[in-house]
C-alpha positions in Angstrom: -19.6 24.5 -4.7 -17.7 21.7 -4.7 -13.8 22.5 -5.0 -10.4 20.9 -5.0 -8.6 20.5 -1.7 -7.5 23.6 -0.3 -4.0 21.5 -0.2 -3.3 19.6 -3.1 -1.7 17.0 -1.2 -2.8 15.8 2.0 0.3 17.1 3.8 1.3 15.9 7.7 1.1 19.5 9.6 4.5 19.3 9.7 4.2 20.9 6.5 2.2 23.9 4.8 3.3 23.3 1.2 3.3 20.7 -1.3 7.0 22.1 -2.3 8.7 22.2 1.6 7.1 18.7 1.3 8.1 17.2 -1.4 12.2 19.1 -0.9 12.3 17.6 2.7 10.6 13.8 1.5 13.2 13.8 -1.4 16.2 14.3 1.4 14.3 11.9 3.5 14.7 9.2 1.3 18.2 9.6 0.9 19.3 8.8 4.5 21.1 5.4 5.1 18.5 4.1 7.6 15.6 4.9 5.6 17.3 3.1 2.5 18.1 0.1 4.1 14.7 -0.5 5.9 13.1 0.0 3.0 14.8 -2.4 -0.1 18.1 -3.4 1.8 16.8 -6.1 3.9 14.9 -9.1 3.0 13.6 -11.6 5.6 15.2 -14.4 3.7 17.9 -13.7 4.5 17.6 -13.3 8.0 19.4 -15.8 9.5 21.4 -16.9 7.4 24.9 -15.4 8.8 25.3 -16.1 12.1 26.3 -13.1 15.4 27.5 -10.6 15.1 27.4 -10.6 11.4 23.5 -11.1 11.5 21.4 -9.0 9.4 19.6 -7.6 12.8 22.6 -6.7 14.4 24.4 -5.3 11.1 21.5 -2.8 10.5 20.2 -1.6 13.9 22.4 0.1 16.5 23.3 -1.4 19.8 21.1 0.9 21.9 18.0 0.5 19.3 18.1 -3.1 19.6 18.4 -3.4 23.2 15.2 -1.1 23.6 13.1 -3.3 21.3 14.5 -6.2 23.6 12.5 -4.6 26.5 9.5 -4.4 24.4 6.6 -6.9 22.8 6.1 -7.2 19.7 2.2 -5.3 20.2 4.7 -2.8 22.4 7.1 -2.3 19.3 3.9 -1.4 17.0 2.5 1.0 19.2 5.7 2.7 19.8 6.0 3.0 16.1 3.0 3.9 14.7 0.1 5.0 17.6 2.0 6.8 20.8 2.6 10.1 21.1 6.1 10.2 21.2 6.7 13.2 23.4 5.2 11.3 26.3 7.7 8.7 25.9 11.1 9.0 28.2 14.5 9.4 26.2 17.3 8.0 26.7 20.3 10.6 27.4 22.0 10.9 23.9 25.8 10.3 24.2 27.4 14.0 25.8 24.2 15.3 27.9 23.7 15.5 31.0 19.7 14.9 31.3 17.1 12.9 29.4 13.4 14.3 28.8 10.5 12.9 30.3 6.9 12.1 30.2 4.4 15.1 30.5 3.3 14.7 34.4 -0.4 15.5 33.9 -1.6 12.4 35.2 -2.1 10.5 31.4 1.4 8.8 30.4 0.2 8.3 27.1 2.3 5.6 26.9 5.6 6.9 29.4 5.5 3.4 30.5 6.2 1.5 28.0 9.2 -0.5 27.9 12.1 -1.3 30.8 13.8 1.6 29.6 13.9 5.0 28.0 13.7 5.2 24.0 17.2 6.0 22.1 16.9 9.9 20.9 18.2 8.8 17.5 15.5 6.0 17.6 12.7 8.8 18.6 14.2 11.1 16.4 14.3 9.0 13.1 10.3 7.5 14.1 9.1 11.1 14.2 10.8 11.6 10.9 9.3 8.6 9.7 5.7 9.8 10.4 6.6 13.2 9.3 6.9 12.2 5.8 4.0 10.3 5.3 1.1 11.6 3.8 -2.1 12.0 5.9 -4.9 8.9 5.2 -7.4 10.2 7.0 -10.9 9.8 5.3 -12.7 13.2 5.7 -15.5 12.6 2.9 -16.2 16.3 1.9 -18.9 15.6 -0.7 -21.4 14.4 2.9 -22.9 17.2 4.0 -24.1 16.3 7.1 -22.6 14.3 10.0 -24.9 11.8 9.5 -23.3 11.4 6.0 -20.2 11.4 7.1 -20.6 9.0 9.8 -21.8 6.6 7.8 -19.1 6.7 4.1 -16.3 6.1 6.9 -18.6 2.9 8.6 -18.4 -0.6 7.0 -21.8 -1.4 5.6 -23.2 -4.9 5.3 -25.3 -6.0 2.9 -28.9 -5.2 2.8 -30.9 -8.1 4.2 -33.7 -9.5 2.3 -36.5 -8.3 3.8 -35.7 -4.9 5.1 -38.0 -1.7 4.6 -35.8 0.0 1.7 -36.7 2.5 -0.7 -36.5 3.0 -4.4 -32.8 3.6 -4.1 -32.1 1.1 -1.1 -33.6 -1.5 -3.5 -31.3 -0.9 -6.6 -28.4 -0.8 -4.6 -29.1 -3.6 -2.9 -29.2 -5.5 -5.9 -26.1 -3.8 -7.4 -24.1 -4.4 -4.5 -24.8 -8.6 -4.5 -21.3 -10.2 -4.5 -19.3 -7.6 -2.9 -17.6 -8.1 0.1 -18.2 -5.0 3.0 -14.8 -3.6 1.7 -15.4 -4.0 -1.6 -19.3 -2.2 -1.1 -17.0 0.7 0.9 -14.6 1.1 -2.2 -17.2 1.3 -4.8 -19.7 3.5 -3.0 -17.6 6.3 -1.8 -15.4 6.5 -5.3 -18.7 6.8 -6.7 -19.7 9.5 -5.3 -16.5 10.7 -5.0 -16.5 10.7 -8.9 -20.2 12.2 -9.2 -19.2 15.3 -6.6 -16.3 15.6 -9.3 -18.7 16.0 -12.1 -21.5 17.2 -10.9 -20.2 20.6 -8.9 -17.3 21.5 -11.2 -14.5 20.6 -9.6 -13.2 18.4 -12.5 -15.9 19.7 -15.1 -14.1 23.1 -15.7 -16.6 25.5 -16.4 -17.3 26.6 -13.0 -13.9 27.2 -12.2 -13.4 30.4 -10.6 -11.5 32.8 -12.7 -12.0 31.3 -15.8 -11.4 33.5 -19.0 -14.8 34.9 -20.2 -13.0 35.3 -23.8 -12.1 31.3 -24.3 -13.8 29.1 -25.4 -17.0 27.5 -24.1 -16.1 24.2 -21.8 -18.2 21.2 -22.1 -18.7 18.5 -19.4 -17.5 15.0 -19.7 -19.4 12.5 -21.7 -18.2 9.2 -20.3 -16.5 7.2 -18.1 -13.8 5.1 -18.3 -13.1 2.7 -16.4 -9.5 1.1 -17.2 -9.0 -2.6 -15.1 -12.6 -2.9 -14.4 -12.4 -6.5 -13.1 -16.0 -7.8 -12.2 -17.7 -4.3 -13.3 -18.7 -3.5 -9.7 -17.6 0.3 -10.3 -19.1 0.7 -13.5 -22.2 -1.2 -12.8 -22.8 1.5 -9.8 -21.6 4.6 -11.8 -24.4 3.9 -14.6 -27.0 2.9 -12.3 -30.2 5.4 -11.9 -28.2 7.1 -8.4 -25.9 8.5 -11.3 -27.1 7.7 -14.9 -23.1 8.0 -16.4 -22.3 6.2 -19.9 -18.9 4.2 -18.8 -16.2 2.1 -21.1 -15.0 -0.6 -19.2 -12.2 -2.1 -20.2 -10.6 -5.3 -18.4 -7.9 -7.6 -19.6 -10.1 -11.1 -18.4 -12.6 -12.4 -20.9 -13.6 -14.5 -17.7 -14.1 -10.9 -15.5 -16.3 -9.8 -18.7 -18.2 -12.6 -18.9 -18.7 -12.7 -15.2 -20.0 -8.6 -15.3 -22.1 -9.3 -17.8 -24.6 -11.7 -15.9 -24.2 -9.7 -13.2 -25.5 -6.9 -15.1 -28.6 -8.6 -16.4 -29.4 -10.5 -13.1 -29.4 -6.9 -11.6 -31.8 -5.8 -14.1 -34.1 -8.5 -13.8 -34.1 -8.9 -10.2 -34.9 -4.8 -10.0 -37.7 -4.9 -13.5 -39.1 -7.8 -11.8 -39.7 -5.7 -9.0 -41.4 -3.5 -10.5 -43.3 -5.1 -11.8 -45.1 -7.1 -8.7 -45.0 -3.5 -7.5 -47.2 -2.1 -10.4 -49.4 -5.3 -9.9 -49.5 -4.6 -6.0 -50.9 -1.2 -7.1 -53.7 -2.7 -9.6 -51.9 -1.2 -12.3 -51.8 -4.5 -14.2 -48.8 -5.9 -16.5 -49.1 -2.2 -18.9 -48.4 -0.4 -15.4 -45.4 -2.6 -14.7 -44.0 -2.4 -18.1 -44.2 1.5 -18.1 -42.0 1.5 -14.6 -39.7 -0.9 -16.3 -39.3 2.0 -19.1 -39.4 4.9 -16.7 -36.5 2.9 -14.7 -34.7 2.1 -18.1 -34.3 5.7 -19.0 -32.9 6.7 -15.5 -29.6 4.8 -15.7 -26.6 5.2 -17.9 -24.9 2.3 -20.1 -22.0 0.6 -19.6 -19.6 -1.1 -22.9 -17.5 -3.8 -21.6 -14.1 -3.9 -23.8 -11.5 -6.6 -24.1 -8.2 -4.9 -23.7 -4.7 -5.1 -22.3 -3.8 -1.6 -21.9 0.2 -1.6 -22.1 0.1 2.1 -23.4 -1.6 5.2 -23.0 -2.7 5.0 -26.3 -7.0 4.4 -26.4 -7.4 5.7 -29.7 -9.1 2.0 -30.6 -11.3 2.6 -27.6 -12.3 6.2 -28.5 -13.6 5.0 -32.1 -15.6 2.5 -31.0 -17.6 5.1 -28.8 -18.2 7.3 -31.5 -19.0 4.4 -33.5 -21.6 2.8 -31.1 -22.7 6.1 -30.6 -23.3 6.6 -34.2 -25.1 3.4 -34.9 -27.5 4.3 -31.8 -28.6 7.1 -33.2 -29.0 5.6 -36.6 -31.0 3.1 -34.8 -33.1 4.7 -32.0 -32.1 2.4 -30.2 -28.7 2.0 -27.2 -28.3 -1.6 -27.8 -25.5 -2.7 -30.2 -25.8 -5.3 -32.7 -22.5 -6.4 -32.2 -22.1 -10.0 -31.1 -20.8 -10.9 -27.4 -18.0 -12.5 -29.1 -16.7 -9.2 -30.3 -13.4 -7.7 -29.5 -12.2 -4.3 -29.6 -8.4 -5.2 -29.1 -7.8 -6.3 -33.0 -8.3 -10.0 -32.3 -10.4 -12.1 -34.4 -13.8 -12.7 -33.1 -15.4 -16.1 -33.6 -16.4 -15.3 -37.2 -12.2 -14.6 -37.5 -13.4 -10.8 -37.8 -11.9 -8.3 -35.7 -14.9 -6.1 -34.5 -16.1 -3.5 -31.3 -17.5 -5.2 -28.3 -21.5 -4.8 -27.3 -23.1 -1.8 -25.6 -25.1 -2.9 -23.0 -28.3 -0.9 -22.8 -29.4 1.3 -20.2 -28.8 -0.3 -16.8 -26.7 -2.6 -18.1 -28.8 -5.4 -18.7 -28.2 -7.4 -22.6 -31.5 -8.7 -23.3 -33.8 -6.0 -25.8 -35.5 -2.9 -24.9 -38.8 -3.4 -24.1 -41.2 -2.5 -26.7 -43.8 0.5 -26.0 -47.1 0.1 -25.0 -48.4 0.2 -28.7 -45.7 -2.3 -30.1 -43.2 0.8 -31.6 -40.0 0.9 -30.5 -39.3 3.2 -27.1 -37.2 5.9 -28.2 -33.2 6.6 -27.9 -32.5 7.4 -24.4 -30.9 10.6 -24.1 -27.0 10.3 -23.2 -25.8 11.8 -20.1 -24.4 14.4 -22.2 -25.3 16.5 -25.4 -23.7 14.4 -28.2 -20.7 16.7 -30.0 -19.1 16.9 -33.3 -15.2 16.5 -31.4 -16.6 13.0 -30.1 -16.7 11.5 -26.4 -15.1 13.6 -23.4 -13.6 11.3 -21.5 -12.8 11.2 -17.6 -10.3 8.1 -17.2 -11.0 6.3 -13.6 -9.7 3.2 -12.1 -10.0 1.4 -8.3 -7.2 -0.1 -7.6 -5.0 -0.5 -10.7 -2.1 -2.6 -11.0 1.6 -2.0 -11.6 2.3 0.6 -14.6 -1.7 1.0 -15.5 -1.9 4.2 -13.4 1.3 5.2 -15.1 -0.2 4.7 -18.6 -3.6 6.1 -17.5 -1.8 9.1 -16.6 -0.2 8.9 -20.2 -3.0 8.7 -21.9 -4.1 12.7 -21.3 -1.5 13.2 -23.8 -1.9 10.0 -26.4 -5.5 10.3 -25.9 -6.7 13.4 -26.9 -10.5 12.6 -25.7 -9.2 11.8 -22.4 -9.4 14.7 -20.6 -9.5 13.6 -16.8 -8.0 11.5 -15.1 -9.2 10.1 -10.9 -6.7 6.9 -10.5 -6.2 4.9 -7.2 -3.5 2.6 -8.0 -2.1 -0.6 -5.6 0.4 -3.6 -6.1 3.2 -1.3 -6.5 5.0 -4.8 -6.3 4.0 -4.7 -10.0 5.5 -1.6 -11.2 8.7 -1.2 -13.7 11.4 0.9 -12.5 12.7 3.7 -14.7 16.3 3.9 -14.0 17.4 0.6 -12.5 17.4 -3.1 -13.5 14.0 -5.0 -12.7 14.5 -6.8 -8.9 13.4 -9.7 -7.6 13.9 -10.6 -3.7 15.9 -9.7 -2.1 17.4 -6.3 -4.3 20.0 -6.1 -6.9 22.7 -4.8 -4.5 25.4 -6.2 -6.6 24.2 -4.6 -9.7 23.2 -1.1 -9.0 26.1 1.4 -8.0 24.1 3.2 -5.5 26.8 6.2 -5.8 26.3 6.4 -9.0 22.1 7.3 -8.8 22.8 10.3 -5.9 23.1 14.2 -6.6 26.8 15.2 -5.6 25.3 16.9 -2.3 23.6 13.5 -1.5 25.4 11.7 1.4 26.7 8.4 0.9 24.5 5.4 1.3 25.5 2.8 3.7 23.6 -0.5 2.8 24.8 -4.5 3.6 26.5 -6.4 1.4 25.1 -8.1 -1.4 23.2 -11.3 -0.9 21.6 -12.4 -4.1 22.9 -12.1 -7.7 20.4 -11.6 -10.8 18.9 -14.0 -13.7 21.2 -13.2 -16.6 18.3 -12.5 -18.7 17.4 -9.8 -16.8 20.0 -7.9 -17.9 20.1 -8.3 -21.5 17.1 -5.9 -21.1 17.6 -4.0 -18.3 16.6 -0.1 -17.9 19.5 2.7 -16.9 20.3 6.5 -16.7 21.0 6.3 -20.5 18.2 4.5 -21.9 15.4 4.4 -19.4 12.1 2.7 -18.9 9.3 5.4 -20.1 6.6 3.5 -18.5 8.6 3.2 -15.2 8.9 4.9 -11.9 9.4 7.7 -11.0 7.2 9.4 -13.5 8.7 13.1 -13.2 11.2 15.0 -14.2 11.9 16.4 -10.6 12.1 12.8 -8.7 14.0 11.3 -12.2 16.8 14.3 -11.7 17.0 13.1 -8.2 17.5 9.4 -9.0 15.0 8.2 -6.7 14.5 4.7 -7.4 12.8 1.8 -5.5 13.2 -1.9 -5.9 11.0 -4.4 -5.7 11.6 -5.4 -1.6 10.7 -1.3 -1.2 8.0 -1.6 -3.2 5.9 -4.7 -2.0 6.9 -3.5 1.8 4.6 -0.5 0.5 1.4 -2.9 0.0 1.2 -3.1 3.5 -1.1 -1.9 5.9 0.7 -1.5 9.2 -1.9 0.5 11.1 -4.6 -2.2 10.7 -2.5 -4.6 12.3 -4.3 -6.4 15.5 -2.4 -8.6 17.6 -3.7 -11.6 16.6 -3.2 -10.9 12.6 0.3 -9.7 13.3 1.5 -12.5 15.4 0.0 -15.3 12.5 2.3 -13.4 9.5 5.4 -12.6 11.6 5.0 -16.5 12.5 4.8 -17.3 8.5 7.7 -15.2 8.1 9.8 -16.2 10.7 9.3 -20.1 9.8 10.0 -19.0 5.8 14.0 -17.6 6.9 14.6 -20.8 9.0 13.8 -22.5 6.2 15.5 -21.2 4.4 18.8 -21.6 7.0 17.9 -25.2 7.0 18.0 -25.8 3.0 21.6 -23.7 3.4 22.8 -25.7 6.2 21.8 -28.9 4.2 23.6 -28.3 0.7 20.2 -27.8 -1.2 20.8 -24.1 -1.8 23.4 -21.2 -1.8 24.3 -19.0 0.1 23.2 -16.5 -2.3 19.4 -18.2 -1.9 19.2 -20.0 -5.3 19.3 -23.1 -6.4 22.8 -24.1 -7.6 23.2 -24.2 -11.8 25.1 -26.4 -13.5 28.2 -27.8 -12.8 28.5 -25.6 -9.4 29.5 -26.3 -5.9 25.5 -26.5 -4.5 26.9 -23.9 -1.8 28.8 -21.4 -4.0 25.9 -21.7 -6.9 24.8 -18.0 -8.3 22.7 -18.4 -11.3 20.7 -21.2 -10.3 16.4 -20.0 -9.4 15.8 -18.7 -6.5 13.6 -20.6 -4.2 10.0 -19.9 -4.6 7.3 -21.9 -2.5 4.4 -19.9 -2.9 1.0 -20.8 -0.7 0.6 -23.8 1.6 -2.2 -24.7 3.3 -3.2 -23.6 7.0 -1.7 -26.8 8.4 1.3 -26.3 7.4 1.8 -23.1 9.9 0.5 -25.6 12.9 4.4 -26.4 13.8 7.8 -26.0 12.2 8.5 -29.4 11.1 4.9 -29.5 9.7 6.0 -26.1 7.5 9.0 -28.0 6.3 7.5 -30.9 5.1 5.0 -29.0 3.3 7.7 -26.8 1.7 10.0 -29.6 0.8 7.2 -31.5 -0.7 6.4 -28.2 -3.1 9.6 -28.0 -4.2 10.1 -31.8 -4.3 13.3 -31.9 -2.1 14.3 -34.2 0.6 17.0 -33.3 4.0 19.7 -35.5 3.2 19.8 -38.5 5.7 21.6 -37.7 8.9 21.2 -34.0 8.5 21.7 -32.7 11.7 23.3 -29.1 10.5 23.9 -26.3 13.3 21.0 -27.9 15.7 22.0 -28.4 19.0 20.9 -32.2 18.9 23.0 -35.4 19.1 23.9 -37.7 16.6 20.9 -39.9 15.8 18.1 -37.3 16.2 14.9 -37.9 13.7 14.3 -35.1 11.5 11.2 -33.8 13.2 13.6 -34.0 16.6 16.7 -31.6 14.4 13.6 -29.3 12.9 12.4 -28.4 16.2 15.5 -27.7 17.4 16.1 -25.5 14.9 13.0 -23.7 15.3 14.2 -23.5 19.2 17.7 -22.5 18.4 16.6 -19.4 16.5 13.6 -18.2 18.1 14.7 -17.2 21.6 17.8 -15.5 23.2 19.4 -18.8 24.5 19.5 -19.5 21.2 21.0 -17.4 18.9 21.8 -14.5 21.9 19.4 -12.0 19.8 15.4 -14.0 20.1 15.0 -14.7 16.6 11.5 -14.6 16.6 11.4 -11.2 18.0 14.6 -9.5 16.2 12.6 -11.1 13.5 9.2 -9.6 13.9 10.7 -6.2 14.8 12.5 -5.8 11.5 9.4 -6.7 9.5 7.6 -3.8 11.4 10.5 -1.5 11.1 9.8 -2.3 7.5 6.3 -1.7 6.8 6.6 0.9 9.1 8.9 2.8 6.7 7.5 1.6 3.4 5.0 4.6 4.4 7.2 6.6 2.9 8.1 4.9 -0.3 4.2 4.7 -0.8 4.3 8.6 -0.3 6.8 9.1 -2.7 5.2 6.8 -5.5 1.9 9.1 -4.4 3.7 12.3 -4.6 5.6 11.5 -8.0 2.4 11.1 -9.7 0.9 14.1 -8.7 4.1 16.0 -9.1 3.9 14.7 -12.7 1.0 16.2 -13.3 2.2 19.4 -11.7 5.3 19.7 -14.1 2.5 20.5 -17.0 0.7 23.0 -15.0 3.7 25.8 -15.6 3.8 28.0 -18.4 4.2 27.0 -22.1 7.9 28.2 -22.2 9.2 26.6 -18.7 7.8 23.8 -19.9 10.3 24.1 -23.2 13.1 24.8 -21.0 12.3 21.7 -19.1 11.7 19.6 -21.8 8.0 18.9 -21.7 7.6 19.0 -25.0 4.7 16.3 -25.1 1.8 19.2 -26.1 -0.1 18.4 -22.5 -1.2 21.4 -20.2 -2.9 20.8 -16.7 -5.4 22.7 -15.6 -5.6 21.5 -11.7 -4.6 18.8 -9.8 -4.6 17.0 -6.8 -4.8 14.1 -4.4 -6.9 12.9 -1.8 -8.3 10.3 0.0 -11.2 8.5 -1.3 -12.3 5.7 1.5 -11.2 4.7 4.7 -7.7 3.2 5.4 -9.2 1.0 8.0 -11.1 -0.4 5.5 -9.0 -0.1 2.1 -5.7 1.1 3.4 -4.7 2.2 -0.9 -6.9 5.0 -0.7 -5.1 8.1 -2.1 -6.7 8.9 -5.9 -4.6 10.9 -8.3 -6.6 13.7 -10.0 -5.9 15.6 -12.9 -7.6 18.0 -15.0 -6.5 19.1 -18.6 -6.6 23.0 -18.8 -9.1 24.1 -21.4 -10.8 20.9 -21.7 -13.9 19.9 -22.8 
C-alpha cells in the first residue's frame, strides 16, 4: 500500500513535527539578519555609497566580513551550504576563554578552510539557516527496487534510434522527442508520482485506513487536470498506454496548443506506423497492422487541450465542457469531438464569431479519425479510465511548475470547483507571485513604503534593515494591497502565517528561484561576474548624471541626481560578448538604453584628465573590484553577499512551501474550530502533504503540494 509520508512535511531532523517546525521557521523569519539577506539588499545598489557607508559593510559585522576575506569565493560556498560545521574551528566569541575545534580523527572535513577560525555568531546563524530549510532530498518511494531507484534520481538521455527497446521503450521514446534530459526527469517521475497517487490509494480515498464503513461509497478520480500545461509534455505522458488517464489541459498560449497538438499526432503516427511494419514483419499483412493500431488505440487515455487564462479558482466553464464532451461521446460511439480546432472554451469567439468547447483529442492523443474496424463499422467507444457517473468528472488538479498565483488559485479551486477534488501542484517563479498584505515591489523593495513595525506581533523583535534606496511608481499605489483590504489571491495563503504578518517582497522572492547547491565554480564565477559588472554600472550612470541616486531615471523637471519618480533602469539580456570585458558590457548597455557618458566623464576613476572612455571604464572596473581599490574587493564583498542571499532565500522558499500546505491543514480541523477561525468557505481536507517529486540536482523546484478533500469522490 502506497501511503502518505509518514511526515507531512519533509522536516530537517532538527525537527519531529510539522508544528515545532513551522513555530520555530515563523520566529526564524523574524530575525534582523535573516530579513535583510533576504529582500533588504539589492545588488544594484551595491556600490553605490562609498566606505564605510557601503551596503557590505552596513549589513555584515566586522568579524563576518574579515572571515569571508580569508576565504574564495568556491570556499565561501562550501562553508555555507556543504561542510559540516562542527569540524570547522570557532572563533572565541567576545567573554570566553577558549574556542572549539575540529574533531581530531584524522578527516578535517573541512577544519582547514580559511586563514582563520569562523565567527560563533556567523556558525551559529549558518546552522540556523540550514535548520529551517526543508529537506530536498529525492527518495522516490513509489520504486521498489534499487534498481528503480537508482535510475528516477539519474538524468536520462534520449533513446537513440536504433536501440533494442521494447513495447514500452518505444512509446516513450517517441513521447519524450523534444524534451531536454531535465525536462524527461520532471515529466517521468511526476508521472508516476501521480499514478502511485491514484493507483494505491493514497489520494483515491477508499483505501484509507480507518475509513467509516457507514459513509458513503468513494469513487476514484476520473480525470486529470493539468492547469499551465505549456507544450503538453505531462499530459501527453499521463494519457499514454504506461497510464491510460483522460487529462484537461489547459494552457494560456494558443501557440503552446498548437505546438502540443502536432506533437500529439506526430507521436501517434510515428508509434501506429510502427506497428504496422511490425505486423508486416510478422506476415500479418495491412488487417494485422491495423488491428495493433486499434489494440494500441484502446490502451491510452485522451487528452482535451483548453484555451484558458486561469486568474481564479473558478473551472466551472472547464467542468461543463467535460461532461459535455463526454456526453456527445457516448451519443456518438465515438472519443473524437466534432468541435473545430478553432474552438475556445474561455468565452471568446471562435472563427465562426461563436464561442464554443475546444476538441477532444482521441485516444493517444493523436486528431486525425479512428480507424474504421476491419468490416468498415465504426470501432466502438473506448471505455474511460473510469466508470462514467451521474455527479460528473472527479477531478485531480495537477500542474509542473506553475507560475506566480496559479498554485494559489489551483489550491482555490477545491472550494470554487466542486469537481475538483485533488490537488498535486509544484509551483516556481515565486518572482511572479502577488503579496497579500503589502504593496507590489519591484527591485530593490519598498522600504520607504512598508512600516515594517507595523506588520510584527507585539512579541516580535524590532527589525533592523538599511535605509531606503528606491521609491515606488505612483501607480502602484493607487492599487496597492494592506492589512485592511488584502490581496485574496496573494501570499501567504493561511490564516496562521497572515496573523503573523509574514510577508515577502519581490528581492526575497526571486532570491528564492535560485539553486545554490547546483552551483559549480565555473557557473558561479560567470553570474557573480554579470552581477558585479550590472552594480558598477550602475555607479557609473550615477557618477555621470544619467540616473539618481534612488536608481531611476530622473522625471520631469527634476535635478537628474535627486529624480524619484522617473523608471527605473531596466537592461534586460545582452549578448555573450558583452560579458568579454567591462567597457564592452557598458557599451552594450548604453546602446540598449540609448544613452551616451557625457564627454569628459571621468567620475570617481583614479585616471587623469584626458583619459578615453574605455581607459575611465576600466579603471572603474579596477577601482571596485579589488581591495586597493575600494579597501573591501568589490568583486568578492560582491559575490559573497549574492551567496549570502541565495543561501537564505532557502528559507523564504520553505515558508512559501510550508504556507501552502499549512493552508490546507487549517481545513483539516473540525467543522466548529473551523467557525471559530473563520473558515467558513464549506472546504474539508481529508489529508495532506508535501514531498519531493524529482531530484534538486536536476530540477531544484521540486517540492509538490498535495491535498485531498475528505469524503471525496
Amino acid at each position: 500500500m502506497f501511503e502518505p509520508p509518514a511526515k507531512p512535511l519533509p522536516l530537517p531532523p532538527r525537527f519531529s513535527t510539522p508544528d515545532a517546525y513551522i513555530a520555530s521557521l515563523l520566529a526564524f523569519s523574524r530575525t534582523p539578519m535573516l530579513q535583510t539577506l533576504c529582500g533588504g539588499v539589492h545588488i544594484l545598489d551595491f556600490f553605490t555609497r562609498d566606505p564605510p557607508n557601503d551596503i557590505y559593510s552596513t549589513i555584515l559585522p566586522a568579524d563576518w566580513r574579515a572571515y569571508f576575506s580569508s576565504l574564495s569565493i568556491e570556499e565561501v560556498l562550501d562553508v555555507l551550504m556543504r561542510l559540516d560545521l562542527n569540524r570547522l574551528e570557532t572563533a572565541p566569541s567576545s567573554g570566553s576563554e577558549s574556542s572549539s575545534t575540529s574533531s581530531d580523527d584524522g578527516d578535517d572535513g573541512g577544519a582547514g578552510v580559511g586563514a582563520r577560525p569562523i565567527p560563533a555568531t556567523l556558525k551559529t546563524f549558518i546552522q540556523e539557516v540550514r535548520d529551517h530549510c526543508l529537506v530536498r532530498d529525492f527518495v522516490p518511494r513509489w520504486a521498489n527496487t534499487p534498481d528503480a531507484v537508482t535510475g528516477a534520481m539519474k538524468l536520462r538521455k534520449q533513446y537513440k534510434r536504433g536501440e533494442d527497446l521494447d513495447d514500452d521503450e518505444h512509446v516513450m521514446r517517441h513521447m519524450t522527442v523534444g524534451m531536454k534530459p531535465k525536462k524527461m526527469h520532471e515529466v517521468e517521475n511526476f508521472a508516476r508520482l501521480l499514478h502511485h497517487f491514484l493507483a494505491s490509494g493514497a489520494i483515491s480515498p477508499q483505501s484509507s485506513p480507518g475509513a467509516d464503513a457507514s459513509a458513503p461509497a468513494r469513487k476514484s478520480i476520473t480525470h486529470i487536470v493539468d492547469i499551465g500545461s505549456g507544450q503538453g509534455y505531462l499530459p501527453r505522458i499521463l494519457a499514454s498506454p504506461a497510464y491510460g488517464y483522460d487529462v484537461i489541459a489547459i494552457e494560456s498560449k494558443r501557440s503552446n496548443i498548437e505546438g502540443a497538438r502536432s506533437m500529439d499526432a506526430w507521436v501517434d503516427n510515428r508509434e501506429e506506423n510502427r506497428l504496422r511494419r511490425q505486423a508486416l514483419r510478422e506476415g500479418k499483412g495491412r488487417e494485422g497492422g491495423e488491428a495493433y493500431v486499434r489494440e494500441w488505440r484502446k490502451k491510452g487515455g485522451s487528452v482535451q487541450y483548453v484555451e484558458k487564462f486561469v486568474d481564479s479558482g473558478e473551472l466551472s466553464d472547464v467542468v461543463a465542457q467535460m461532461k459535455a464532451n463526454r456526453e456527445r461521446c457516448t451519443e456518438k460511439g465515438s472519443v473524437e469531438s466534432s468541435s473545430p480546432p478553432e474552438a475556445r472554451l474561455n468565452g471568446k469567439p471562435d472563427a465562426r464569431g461563436e464561442a464554443s468547447g475546444d476538441e477532444e483529442i482521441c485516444c493517444n492523443g493523436c486528431q486525425k479519425p479512428p480507424v474504421d474496424g476491419a468490416d468498415g463499422a465504426p470501432p466502438t467507444a473506448r471505455a474511460p479510465t473510469s466508470s462514467p457517473d451521474a455527479d460528473g468528472p472527479r477531478i485531480l488538479l495537477t500542474s509542473l511548475h506553475s507560475c506566480g498565483d496559479l498554485v494559489h488559485h489551483a489550491l482555490n479551486s477545491l472550494i470554487q470547483t466542486p469537481a475538483v477534488h485533488a490537488v498535486a501542484l509544484i509551483g516556481c517563479c515565486y518572482n511572479l507571485i502577488s503579496e497579500k498584505l503589502n504593496p507590489p515591489t519591484f527591485k530593490p523593495p519598498y522600504q520607504a513604503l512598508i512600516n515594517l513595525e507595523s506588520l510584527m506581533l507585539p512579541t516580535s523583535p524590532p527589525s533592523t534593515v538599511i535605509p531606503p534606496l528606491r521609491n515606488p511608481h505612483p501607480r502602484l499605489l493607487t492599487t496597492a494591497p494592506s492589512i485592511e483590504s488584502p490581496n485574496p489571491h496573494g501570499f501567504p495563503l493561511s490564516n496562521l502565517f497572515t496573523a503573523h504578518r509574514v510577508s515577502l517582497n519581490i528581492t526575497a522572492r526571486m532570491m528564492a528561484c535560485q539553486a545554490p547547491q547546483n552551483w559549480t565554480k565555473e557557473t558561479s564565477h560567470y553570474f557573480f561576474t554579470r552581477h558585479f559588472y550590472r552594480a558598477l554600472l550602475q555607479r557609473v550612470l550615477v557618477d555621470a548624471g544619467l540616473v539618481g541616486r534612488t536608481g531611476l531615471f530622473p522625471g520631469p523637471g527634476e535635478v537628474k541626481n535627486g529624480g524619484v519618480s522617473g523608471e527605473p533602469v531596466i537592461i534586460g539580456s545582452l549578448r555573450p560578448q558583452a560579458y568579454t570585458s567591462f567597457p564592452a558590457y557598458v557599451k552594450a548597455a548604453l546602446g540598449k538604453l540609448n544613452l551616451k557618458l557625457p564627454p569628459g566623464f571621468v567620475g570617481t576613476a583614479p585616471v587623469g584628465a584626458g583619459a578615453s572612455e574605455e581607459e575611465v571604464l576600466q579603471a572603474y572596473h579596477k577601482h571596485y573590484s579589488t581591495p586597493e581599490g575600494t579597501g573591501m574587493g568589490g568583486f568578492h564583498a560582491l559575490a559573497t553577499t549574492w551567496a549570502l542571499m541565495a543561501f537564505c532565500a532557502g528559507v523564504v522558499e520553505s515558508l512559501i512551501v510550508a504556507d501552502r500546505w499549512t493552508w490546507l491543514r487549517e481545513h483539516m480541523v473540525p467543522r466548529e474550530e473551523r467557525e471559530e477561525m473563520g473558515l467558513d468557505d464549506g472546504l474539508e481536507i481529508d489529508r495532506c502533504w508535501v514531498e519531493v517529486a524529482f531530484g534538486y540536482e536536476h530540477s531544484p523546484r521540486n517540492l509538490v503540494v498535495v491535498g485531498v478533500k475528505r469524503g471525496a469522490v
